[in-house]
C-alpha positions in Angstrom: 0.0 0.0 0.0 1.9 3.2 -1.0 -0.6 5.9 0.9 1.3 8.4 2.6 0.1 9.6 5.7 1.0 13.0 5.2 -1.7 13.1 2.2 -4.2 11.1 5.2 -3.1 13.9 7.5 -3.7 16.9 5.0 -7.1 15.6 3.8 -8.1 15.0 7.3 -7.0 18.4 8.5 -8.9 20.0 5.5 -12.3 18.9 7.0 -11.7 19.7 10.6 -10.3 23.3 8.8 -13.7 23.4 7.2 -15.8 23.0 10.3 -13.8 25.2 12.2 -14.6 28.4 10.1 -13.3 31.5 11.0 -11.9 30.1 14.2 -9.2 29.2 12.4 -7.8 32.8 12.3 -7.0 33.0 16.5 -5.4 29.8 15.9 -3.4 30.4 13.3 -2.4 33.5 15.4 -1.3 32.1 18.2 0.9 29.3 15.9 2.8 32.6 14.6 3.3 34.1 17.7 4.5 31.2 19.6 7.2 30.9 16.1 8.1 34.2 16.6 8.6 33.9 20.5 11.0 30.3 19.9 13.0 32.4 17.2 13.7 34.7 19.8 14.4 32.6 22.4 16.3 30.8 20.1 18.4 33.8 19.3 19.5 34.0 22.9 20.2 30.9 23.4 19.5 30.3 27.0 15.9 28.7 26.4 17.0 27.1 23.5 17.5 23.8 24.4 14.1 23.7 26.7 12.3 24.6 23.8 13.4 21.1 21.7 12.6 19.2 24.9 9.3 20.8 25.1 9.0 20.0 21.0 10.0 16.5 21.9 7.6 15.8 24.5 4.4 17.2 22.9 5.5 14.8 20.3 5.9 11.8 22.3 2.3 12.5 24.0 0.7 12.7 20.8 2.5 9.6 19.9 1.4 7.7 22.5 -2.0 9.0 22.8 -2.7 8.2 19.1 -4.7 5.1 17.9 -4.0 4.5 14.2 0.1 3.0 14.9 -1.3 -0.7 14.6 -2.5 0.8 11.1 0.4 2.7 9.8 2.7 0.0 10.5 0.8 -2.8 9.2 -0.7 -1.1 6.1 2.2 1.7 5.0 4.9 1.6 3.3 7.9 2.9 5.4 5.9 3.4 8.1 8.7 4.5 11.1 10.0 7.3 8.0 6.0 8.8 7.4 5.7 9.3 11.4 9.0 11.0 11.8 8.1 12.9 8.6 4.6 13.9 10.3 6.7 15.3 13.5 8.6 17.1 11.7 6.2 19.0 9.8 3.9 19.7 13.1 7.5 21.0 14.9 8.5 22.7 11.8 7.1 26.3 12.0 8.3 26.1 15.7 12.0 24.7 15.5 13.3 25.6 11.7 14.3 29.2 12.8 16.7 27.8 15.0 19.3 27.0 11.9 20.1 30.8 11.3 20.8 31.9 15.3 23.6 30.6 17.3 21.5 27.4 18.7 21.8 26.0 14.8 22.9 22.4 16.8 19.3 22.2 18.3 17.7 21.7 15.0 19.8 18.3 14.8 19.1 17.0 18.3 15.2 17.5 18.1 15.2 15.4 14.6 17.2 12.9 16.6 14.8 13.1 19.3 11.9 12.9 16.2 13.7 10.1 14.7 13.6 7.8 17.6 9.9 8.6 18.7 8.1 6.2 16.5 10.8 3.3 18.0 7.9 3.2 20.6 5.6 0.6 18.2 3.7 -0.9 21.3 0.4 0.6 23.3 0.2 -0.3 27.0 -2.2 -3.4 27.8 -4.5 -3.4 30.1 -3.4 -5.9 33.2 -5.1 -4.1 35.9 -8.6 -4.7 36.2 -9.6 -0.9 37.5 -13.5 -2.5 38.6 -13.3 -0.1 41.4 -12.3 2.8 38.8 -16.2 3.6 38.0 -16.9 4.2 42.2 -14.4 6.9 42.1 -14.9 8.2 38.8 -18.5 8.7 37.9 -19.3 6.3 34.6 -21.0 9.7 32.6 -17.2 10.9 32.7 -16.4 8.0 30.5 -13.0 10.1 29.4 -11.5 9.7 32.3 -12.0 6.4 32.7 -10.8 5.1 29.4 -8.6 7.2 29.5 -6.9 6.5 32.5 -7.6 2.7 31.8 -5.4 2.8 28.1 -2.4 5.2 29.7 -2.4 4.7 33.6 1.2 3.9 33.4 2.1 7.1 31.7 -0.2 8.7 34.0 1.0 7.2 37.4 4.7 7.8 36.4 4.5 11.4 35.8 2.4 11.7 39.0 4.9 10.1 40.7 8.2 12.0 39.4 5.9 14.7 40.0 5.9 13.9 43.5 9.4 12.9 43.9 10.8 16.4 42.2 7.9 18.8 43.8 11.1 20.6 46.1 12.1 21.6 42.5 11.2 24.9 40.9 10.0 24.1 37.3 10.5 20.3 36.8 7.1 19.6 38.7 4.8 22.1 36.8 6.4 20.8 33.4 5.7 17.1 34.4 1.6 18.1 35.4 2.1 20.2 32.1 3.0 16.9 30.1 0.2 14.9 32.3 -2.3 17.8 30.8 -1.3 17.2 27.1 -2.4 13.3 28.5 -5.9 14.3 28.9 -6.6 16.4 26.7 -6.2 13.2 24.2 -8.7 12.0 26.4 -11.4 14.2 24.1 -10.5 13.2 21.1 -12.8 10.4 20.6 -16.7 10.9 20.1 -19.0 9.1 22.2 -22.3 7.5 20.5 -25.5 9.4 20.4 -27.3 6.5 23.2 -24.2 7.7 25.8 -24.2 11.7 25.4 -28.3 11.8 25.5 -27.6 9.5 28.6 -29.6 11.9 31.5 -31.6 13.7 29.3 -29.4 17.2 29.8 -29.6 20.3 27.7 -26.6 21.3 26.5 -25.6 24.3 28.4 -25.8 22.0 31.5 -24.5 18.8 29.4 -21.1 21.0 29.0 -21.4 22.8 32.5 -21.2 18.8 34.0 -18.5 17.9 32.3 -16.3 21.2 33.0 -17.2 20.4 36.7 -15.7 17.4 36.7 -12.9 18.0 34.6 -11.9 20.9 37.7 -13.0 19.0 40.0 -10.4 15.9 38.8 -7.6 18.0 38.0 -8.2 20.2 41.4 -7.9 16.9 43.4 -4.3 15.6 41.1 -2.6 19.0 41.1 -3.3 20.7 44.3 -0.9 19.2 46.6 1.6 19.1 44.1 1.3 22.9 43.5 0.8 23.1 47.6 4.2 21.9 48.6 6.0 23.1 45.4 5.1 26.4 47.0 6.4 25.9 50.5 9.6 24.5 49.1 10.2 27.6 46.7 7.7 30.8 48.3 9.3 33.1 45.3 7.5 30.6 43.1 4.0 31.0 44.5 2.9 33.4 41.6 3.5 30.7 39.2 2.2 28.0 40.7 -1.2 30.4 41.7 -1.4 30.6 38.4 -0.8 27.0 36.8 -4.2 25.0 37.9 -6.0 28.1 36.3 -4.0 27.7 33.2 -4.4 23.6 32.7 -8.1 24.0 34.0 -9.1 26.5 30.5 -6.7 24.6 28.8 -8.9 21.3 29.4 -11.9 23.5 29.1 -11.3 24.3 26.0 -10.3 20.6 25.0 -13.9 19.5 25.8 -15.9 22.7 24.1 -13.6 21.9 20.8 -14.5 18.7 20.8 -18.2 19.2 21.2 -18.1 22.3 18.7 -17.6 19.6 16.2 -19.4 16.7 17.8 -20.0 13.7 15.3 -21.0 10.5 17.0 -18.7 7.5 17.1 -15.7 9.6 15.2 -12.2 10.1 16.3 -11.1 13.6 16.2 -7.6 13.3 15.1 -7.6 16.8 13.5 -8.0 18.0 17.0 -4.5 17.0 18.1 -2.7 20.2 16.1 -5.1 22.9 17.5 -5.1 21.1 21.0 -0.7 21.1 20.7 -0.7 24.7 19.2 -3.1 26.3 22.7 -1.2 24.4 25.0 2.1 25.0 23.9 0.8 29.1 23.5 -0.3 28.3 27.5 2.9 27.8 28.4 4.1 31.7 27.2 3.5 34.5 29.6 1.9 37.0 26.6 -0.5 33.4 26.2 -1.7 33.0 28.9 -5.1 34.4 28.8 -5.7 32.3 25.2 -6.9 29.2 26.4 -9.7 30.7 28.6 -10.7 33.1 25.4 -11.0 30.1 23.2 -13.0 28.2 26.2 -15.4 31.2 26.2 -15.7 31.1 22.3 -16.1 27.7 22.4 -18.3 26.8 24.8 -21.0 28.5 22.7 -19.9 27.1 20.0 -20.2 23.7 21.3 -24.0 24.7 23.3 -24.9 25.6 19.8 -23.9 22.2 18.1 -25.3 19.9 20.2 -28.7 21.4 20.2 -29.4 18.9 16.7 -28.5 16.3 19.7 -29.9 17.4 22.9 -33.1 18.8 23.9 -32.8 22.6 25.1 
């Protein structure tokens, strides 16, 4: 089979381009502006290197969190050379600018880094049972619970190293920020018509319910992270006042883009490169305000789309 999954990528992007209008335009503004800010950083040098890391690992989650490897590497041609092909072309805008300022040698060490992502052929099985997973997580939060079910190792290992590095001044914050890129790949997947009409909501309290829970998930994981990340460094508290905030609109937005374009049973892989533009624009000062902007724009968005599903 000789389809190239840069052509499946383009055509698919087309369509979610299509539905998302003129809300393409912010977008597309905030992927300029967070090119322009890495060329400058770049040209200093001393971010430099935190910015291919950052690249790497947005990558990595994305690879992970995807569900068509079982079909690029059975049916492609060349599969390993298309996937590091499709990672450079997402990091491209964001990384190229690096070859005419002093930090030329990152460009060469993220395509390394790009090269040996799609290495990583297998998905984690399932070995724990997680019975007990719907009394703590309430079943109409489905997201959560697959999610957590198809990466809880991912998941518990960031928490973890989270945990063991929280006397540290950024490391912490950028391992919750990777564990946020996680979920948000929990929302890329549709549910059937039978499970979002489940409890007969309208669809301004349909989305409310599921923002509630969302904070109300990430309140109880990052709290006492952030809480003792503050008493270890009090010049720090700013930034860490400010990070739940930050992941919460960032998630916020995640679920109002995805029901702004809600098609039962689909998989919303054109989501992915909005989703990794807004967070990676969340994690400039100048950004931060974005993501909550786009949740706002969204949400009506989204209240207005699935009134064809839900009775207002």
């Amino acid at each position: 089979m000789t389809a190239s999954l840069l052509y499946i990528r383009i055509k698919q992007l087309k369509r979610e381009i299509n539905g998302l209008s003129l809300y393409i335009i912010p977008i597309i503004a905030i992927a300029a502006y967070i090119a322009f800010v890495t060329f400058k950083e770049f040209q200093k040098g001393q971010n430099a290197f935190y910015i291919i890391i950052a690249l790497s690992v947005l990558c990595l989650s994305i690879h992970f969190s995807r569900k068509d490897k079982t079909f690029v590497f059975k049916h492609l041609d060349n599969p390993h050379i298309q996937i590091f092909l499709e990672y450079v072309l997402l990091t491209l805008p964001f990384s190229i600018t690096c070859m005419v300022t002093k930090s030329w040698y990152c460009y060469p060490i993220l395509l390394i880094a790009l090269f040996c992502i799609p290495l990583f052929k297998f998905e984690f099985k399932q070995r724990a049972s997680f019975k007990k997973l719907s009394h703590i997580i309430s079943a109409t939060n489905f997201e959560w619970i697959s999610g957590f079910r198809k990466q809880y190792i991912s998941i518990i290992c960031l928490y973890i190293l989270a945990i063991a590095f929280c006397w540290l001044k950024i490391l912490p914050l950028f391992l919750l920020w990777f564990l946020t890129i996680i979920i948000l790949s929990f929302y890329s997947e549709c549910e059937s018509i039978q499970v979002l009409r489940e409890g007969n909501k309208a669809p301004k309290h349909f989305l409310i319910a599921k923002l509630k829970a969302c904070i109300t998930y990430v309140l109880i994981l990052y709290t006492p992270i952030v809480i003792v990340n503050s008493f270890f460094n009090p010049d720090f508290l700013i930034i860490n006042l400010l990070f739940i905030p930050i992941q919460i609109s960032l998630l916020a937005f995640a679920i109002c883009f995805k029901y702004s374009s809600y098609t039962a049973n689909k998989i919303k892989i054109g989501n992915n490169l909005p989703l990794a533009i807004v967070s990676m624009g969340s994690a400039l000062p100048h950004f931060l305000p974005v993501p909550a902007i786009l949740f706002i724009v969204y949400f009506y968005k989204a209240k207005d789309n699935l009134k064809q599903y839900l009775d207002d």
